[in-house]
ZADO-1210 file (C-alpha; in nm, 4 decimals, padded with zeros to 6 digits):
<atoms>
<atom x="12.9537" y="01.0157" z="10.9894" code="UNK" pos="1"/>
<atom x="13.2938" y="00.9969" z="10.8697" code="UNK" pos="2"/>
<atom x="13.2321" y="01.0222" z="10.5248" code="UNK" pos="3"/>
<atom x="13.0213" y="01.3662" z="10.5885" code="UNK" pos="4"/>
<atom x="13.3263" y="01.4532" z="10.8225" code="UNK" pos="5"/>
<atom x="13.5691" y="01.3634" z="10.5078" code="UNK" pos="6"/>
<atom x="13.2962" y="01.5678" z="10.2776" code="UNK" pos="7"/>
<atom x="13.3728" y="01.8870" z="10.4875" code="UNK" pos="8"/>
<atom x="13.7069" y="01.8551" z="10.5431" code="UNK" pos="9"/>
<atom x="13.7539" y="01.8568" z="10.1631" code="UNK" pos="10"/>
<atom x="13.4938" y="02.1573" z="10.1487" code="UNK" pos="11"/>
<atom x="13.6655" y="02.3539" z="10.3760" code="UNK" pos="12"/>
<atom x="14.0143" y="02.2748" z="10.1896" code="UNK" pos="13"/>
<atom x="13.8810" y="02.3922" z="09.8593" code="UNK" pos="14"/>
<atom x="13.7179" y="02.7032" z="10.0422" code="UNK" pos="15"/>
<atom x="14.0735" y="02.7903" z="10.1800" code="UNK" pos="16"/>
<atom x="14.2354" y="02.7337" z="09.8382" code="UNK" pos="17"/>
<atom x="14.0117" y="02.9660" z="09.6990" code="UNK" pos="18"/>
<atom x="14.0492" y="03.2430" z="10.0009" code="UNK" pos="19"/>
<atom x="14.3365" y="03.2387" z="09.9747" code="UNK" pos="20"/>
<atom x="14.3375" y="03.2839" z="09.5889" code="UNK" pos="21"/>
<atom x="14.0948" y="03.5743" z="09.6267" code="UNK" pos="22"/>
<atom x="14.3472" y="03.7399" z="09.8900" code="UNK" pos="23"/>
<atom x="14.6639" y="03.6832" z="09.6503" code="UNK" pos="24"/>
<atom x="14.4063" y="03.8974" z="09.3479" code="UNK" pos="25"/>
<atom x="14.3328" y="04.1282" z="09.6136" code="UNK" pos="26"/>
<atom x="14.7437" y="04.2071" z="09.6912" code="UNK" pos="27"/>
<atom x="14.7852" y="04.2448" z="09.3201" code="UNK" pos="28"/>
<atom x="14.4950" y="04.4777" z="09.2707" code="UNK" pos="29"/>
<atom x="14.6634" y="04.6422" z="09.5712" code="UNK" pos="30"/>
<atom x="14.9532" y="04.6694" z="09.4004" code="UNK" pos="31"/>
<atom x="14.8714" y="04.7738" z="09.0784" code="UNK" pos="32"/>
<atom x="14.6115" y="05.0556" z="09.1940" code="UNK" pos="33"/>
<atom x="14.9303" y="05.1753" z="09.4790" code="UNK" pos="34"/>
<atom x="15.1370" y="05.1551" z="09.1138" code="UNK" pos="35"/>
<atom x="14.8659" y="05.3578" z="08.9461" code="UNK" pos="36"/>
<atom x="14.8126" y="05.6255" z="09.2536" code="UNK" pos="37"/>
<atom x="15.2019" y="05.6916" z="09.2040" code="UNK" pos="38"/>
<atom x="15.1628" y="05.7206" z="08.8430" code="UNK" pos="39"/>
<atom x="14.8985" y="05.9445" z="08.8777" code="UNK" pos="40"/>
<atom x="15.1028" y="06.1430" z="09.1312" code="UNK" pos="41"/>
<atom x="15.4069" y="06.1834" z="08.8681" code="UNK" pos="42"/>
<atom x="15.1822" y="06.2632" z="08.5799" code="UNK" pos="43"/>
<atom x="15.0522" y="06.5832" z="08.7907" code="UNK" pos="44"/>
<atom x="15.4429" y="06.6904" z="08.9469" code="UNK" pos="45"/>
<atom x="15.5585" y="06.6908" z="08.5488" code="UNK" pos="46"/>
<atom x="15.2372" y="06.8749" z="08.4606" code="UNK" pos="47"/>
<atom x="15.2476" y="07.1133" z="08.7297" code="UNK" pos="48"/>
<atom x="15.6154" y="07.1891" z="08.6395" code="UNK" pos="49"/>
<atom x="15.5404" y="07.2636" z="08.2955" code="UNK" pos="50"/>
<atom x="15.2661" y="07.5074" z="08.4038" code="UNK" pos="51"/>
<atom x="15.4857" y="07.6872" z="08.6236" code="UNK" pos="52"/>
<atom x="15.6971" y="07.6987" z="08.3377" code="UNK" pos="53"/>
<atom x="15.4957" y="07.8201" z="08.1015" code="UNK" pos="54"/>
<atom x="15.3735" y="08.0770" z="08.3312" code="UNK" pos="55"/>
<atom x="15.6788" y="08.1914" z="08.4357" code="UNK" pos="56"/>
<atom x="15.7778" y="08.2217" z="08.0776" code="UNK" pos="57"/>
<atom x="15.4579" y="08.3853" z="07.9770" code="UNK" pos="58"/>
<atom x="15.5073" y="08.6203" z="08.2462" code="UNK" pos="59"/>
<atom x="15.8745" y="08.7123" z="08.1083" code="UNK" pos="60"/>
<atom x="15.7304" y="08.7716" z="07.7791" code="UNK" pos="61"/>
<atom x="15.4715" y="09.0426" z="07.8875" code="UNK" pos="62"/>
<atom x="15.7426" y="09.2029" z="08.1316" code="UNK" pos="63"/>
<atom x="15.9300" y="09.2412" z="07.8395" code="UNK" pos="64"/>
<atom x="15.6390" y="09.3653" z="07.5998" code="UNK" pos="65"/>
<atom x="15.5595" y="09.6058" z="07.8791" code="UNK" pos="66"/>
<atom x="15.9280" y="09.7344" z="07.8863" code="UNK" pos="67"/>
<atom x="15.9261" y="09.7821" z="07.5558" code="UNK" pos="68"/>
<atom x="15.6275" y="09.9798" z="07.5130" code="UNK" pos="69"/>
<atom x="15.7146" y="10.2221" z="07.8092" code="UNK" pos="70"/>
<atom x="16.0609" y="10.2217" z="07.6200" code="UNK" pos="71"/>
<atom x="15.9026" y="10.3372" z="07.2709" code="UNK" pos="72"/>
<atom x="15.6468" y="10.5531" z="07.4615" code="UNK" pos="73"/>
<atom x="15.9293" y="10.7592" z="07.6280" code="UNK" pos="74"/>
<atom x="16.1174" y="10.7942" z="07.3259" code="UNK" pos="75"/>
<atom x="15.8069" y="10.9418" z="07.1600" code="UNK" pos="76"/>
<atom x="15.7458" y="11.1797" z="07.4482" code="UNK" pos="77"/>
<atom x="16.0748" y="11.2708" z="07.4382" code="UNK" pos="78"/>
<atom x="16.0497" y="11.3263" z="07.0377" code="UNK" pos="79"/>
<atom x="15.7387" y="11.5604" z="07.0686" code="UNK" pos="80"/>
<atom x="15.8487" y="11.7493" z="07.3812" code="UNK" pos="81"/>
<atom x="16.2076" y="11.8306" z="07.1234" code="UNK" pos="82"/>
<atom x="15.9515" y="11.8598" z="06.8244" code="UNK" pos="83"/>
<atom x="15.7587" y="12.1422" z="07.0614" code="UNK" pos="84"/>
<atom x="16.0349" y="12.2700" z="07.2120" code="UNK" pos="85"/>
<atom x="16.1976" y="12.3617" z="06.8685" code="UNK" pos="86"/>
<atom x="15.8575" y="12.4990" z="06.7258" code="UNK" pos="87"/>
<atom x="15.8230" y="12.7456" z="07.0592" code="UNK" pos="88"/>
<atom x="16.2073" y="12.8256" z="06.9825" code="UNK" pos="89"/>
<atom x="16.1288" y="12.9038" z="06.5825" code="UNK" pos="90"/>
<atom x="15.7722" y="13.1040" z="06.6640" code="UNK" pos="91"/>
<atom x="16.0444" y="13.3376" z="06.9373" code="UNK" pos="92"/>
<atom x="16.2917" y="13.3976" z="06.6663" code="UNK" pos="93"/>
<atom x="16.0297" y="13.5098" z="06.4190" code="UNK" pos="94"/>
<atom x="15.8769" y="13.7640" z="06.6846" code="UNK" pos="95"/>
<atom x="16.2273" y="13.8655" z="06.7847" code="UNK" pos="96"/>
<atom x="16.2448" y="13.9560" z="06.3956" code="UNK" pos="97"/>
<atom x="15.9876" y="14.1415" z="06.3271" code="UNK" pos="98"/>
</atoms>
């Protein structure tokens, strides 16, 4: 009886050793997937920020192309509205001739 008692006693001591063995890899896997989740978490801040900042400067660019374009298409209305107005003027001081 005491050598079956002695038999479990040494079962249940090699059992703990290895629950507890299993619980230390089960704090580091803990730890390293907490280590990864954070990792993770910075990866998609820094990409967000460069997204926004792309954007924003994307954005810049095309309110600038657009100011631009109205720029040159005022000029060009202002140019042909001159162009017409010196035409009408020419055309009245041809009839005012004759």
């Amino acid at each position: 009886m005491q050598k079956l008692r002695e038999k479990l006693e040494q079962e249940k001591s090699i059992l703990n050793t290895k629950v507890m063995d299993k619980e230390r890899d089960i704090m580091k896997l803990k730890k390293d997937m907490d280590e990864m989740r954070d990792n993770i978490r910075d990866m998609h801040q820094s990409h967000q920020t460069r997204l926004t900042s792309l954007t924003n400067q994307l954005n810049q660019q095309y309110a600038q192309g657009m100011d631009q374009l109205k720029s040159d298409y005022e000029d060009r209305l202002k140019m042909a509205s001159k162009s017409d107005r010196n035409q009408e003027f020419s055309a009245e001081i041809e009839e005012k001739k004759k």
